[in-house]
N, C-alpha and C positions, 0 to 999 in steps of 0.2 A: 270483660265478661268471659267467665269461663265457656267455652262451645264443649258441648257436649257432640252434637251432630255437625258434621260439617257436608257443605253442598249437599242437600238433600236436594230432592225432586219428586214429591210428593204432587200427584194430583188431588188436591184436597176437593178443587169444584169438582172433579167425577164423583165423588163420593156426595155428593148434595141432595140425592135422591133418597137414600138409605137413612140419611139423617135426617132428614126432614118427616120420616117416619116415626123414626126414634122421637125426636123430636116432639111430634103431635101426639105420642103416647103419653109423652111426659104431660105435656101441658092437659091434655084431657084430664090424666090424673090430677093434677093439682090444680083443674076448676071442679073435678067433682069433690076436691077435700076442701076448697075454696066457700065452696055452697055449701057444706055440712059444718065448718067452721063459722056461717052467717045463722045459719039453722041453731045453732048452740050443738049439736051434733057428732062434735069432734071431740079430745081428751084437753078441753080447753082448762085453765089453771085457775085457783082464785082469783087473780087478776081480774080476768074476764069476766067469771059467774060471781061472783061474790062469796065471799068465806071465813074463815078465822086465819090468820098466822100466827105461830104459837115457837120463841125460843125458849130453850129449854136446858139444864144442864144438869145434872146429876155428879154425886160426889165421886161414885165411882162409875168404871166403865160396864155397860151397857148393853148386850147383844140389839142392833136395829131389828133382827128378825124376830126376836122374842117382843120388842118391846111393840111392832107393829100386828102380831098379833093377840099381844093383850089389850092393845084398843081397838080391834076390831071384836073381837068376844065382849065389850064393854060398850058396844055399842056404837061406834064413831066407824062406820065402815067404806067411807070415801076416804081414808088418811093417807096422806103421803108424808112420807121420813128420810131426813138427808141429815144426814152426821159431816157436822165438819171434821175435817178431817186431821186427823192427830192431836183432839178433843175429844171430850164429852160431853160437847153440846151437840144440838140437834133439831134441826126446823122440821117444826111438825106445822102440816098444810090442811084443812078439811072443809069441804064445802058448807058446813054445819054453822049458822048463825045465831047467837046469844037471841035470848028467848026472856020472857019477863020473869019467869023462873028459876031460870039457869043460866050460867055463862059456861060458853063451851070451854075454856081455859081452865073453868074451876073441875070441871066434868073430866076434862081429860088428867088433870093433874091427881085427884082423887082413885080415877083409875088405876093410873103408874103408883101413886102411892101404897096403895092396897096389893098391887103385885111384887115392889120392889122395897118389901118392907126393910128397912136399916139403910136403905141406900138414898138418902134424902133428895128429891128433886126440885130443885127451883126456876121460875119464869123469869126470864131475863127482860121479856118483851112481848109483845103480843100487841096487833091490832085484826081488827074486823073490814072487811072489803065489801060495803052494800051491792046488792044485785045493782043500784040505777048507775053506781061508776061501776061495776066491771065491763056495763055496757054500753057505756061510755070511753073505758081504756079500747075494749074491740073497734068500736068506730073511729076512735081517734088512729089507732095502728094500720086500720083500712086507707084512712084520707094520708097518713105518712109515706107509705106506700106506691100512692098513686103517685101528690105531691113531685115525689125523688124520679118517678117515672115518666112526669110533666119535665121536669128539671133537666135531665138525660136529652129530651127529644127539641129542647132550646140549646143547652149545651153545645150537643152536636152538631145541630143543622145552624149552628153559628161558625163553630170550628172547621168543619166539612163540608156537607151538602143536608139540605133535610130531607134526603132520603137514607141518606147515612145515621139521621137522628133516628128513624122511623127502625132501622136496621138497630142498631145499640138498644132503645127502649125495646124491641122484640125480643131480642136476645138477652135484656135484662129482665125482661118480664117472665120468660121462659125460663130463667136459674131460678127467681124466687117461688113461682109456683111447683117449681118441681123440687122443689126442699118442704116445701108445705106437703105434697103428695107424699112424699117418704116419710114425713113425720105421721102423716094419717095412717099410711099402712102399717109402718112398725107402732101405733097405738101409742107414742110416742108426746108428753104434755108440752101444750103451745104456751108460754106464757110469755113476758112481757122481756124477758130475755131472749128470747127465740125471736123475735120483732128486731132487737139488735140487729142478732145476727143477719136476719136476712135484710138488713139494710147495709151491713157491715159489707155482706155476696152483692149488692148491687153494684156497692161504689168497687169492690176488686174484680169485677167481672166488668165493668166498663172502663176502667185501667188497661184493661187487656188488649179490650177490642179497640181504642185511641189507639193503644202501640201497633196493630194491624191495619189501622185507619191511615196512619200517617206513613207508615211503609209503603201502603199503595199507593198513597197522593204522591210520595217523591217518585215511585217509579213510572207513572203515568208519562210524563215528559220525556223519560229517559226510554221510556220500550214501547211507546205507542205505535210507531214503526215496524216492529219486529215483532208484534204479534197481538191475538187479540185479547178480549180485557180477564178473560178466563185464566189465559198465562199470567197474566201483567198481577193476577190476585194469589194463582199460585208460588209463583217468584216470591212476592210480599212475602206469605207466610210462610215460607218454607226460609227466607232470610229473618227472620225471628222466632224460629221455630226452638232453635237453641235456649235464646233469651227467654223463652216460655216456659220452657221445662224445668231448665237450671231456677228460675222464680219458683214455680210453683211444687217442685220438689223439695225444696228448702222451707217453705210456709208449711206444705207439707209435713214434713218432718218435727215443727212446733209445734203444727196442734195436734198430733199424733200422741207426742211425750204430755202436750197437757192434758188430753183425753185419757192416757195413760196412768197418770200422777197430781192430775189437777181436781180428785175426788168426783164426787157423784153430783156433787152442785154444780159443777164446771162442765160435765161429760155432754149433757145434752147442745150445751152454746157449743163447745169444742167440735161435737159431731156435726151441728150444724152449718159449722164453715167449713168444715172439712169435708162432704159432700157438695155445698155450694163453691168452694174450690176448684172441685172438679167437673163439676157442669159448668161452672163460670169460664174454664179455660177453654172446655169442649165447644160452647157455643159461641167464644170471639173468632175460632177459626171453622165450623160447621153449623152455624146458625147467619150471623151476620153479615160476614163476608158472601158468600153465598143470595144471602137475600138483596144486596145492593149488587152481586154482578147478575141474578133472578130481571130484576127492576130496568136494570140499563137496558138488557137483552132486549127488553119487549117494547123498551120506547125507542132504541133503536133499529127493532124489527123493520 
């Protein structure tokens, strides 16, 4: 493994106070984007609310900004437009449900018609999302969620201690709400991909904190002598602190280039591990750790 850092001597536990600020701002935020995503309240996707999905392709190419608002002038004013990319096709999204009158597919396609006269466009596919499964995909991504955060606090308190579980699921629970809080404030659509990912952030954020978990169990025996368990946790992480960075600079740097080049379909899943990345790495060494040497402190008070 390459080291980047060597012998370092970080007091990561002095710093436990600050973070656990930071921290609690985090998690506020993403139980108040938590309740407004139960509320329906959020920039939630068809998935959820129920809708049309509409592919689409045209003979030639296409300006997305012209063609998004010539359906909103035509009436279809929730539309979301994602061009695949180095095509001309195009998922067009709208909360809008077929009617005994009309089908939203025929509605939209008449539209573009009538604007993009000579430039033939055709439906490659299309379905309809009823409001009672979008709201059944939200509850079902709620219990997944939990689920993997039940899973976490077995895992652990098998492999460790269970307060080591209790530690990992806090700290897993804290990356994914605070990627749900970022997604609300930047206004940002949750859909059934964005669930991915932040199940994708639970299991590389509790990766992390196992590699932190197992550094301190080996050095317990080796430095319980020579000092107390505050060191014994900074030791740990400051001897994998290299290991941490060289990883997650390097995942880094992927989902950077596919955010970069992975088009507008990809960008929001991209961004999402790429923020949960970084809070996933933040909280195995200023969330967790910290809260199992918080826990010892006071039963060994």
């Amino acid at each position: 493994m390459i080291e980047i850092l060597k012998n370092t001597n970080i007091d990561f536990i002095g710093f436990r106070k600050k973070a656990f600020i930071l921290s609690g701002i985090l998690v506020a935020l993403g139980f108040f984007a938590f309740i407004m995503v139960v509320l329906g309240k959020a920039n939630l996707s068809v998935d959820f609310t129920g809708g049309t999905n509409i592919q689409i392709r045209f003979e030639e190419q296409v300006d997305i900004g012209k063609m998004r608002k010539t359906l909103i002038e035509g009436g279809i004013t929730d539309v979301q437009i994602q061009q695949v990319s180095g095509t001309k096709e195009f998922f067009i999204k709208t909360k809008m449900a077929d009617t005994e009158k009309e089908k939203v597919q025929d509605k939209i396609l008449a539209i573009l018609s009538s604007q993009f006269k000579g430039n033939k466009a055709q439906v490659l596919g299309s379905n309809m999302v009823g409001p009672g499964v979008g709201r059944d995909l939200k509850k079902y991504a709620i219990i997944a969620i939990c689920l993997a955060l039940i899973g976490i606090v077995i895992y652990i308190a098998w492999r460790f201690t269970f307060i080591s579980g209790i530690a990992a699921t806090i700290a897993t629970f804290h990356d994914v709400v605070a990627i749900l809080g970022v997604f609300y404030i930047l206004d940002k659509e949750l859909n059934l991909l964005i669930i991915t990912a932040l199940l994708t952030v639970a299991g590389y954020s509790l990766q992390d904190t196992v590699v932190v978990f197992d550094r301190i169990r080996e050095n317990i025996p080796k430095m319980k002598s020579k000092g107390d368990f505050a060191m014994i946790i900074n030791k740990s992480i400051n001897e994998v602190l290299s290991r941490t960075i060289v990883t997650g600079l390097t995942t880094l740097i992927a989902l950077g280039a596919l955010m970069l080049l992975g088009g507008e379909v990809l960008f929001d899943f991209s961004f999402a591990l790429f923020i949960g990345l970084i809070v996933g790495t933040y909280s195995s060494i200023f969330v967790a750790s910290p809260i199992v040497y918080a826990w010892r402190k006071k039963v060994l008070r």
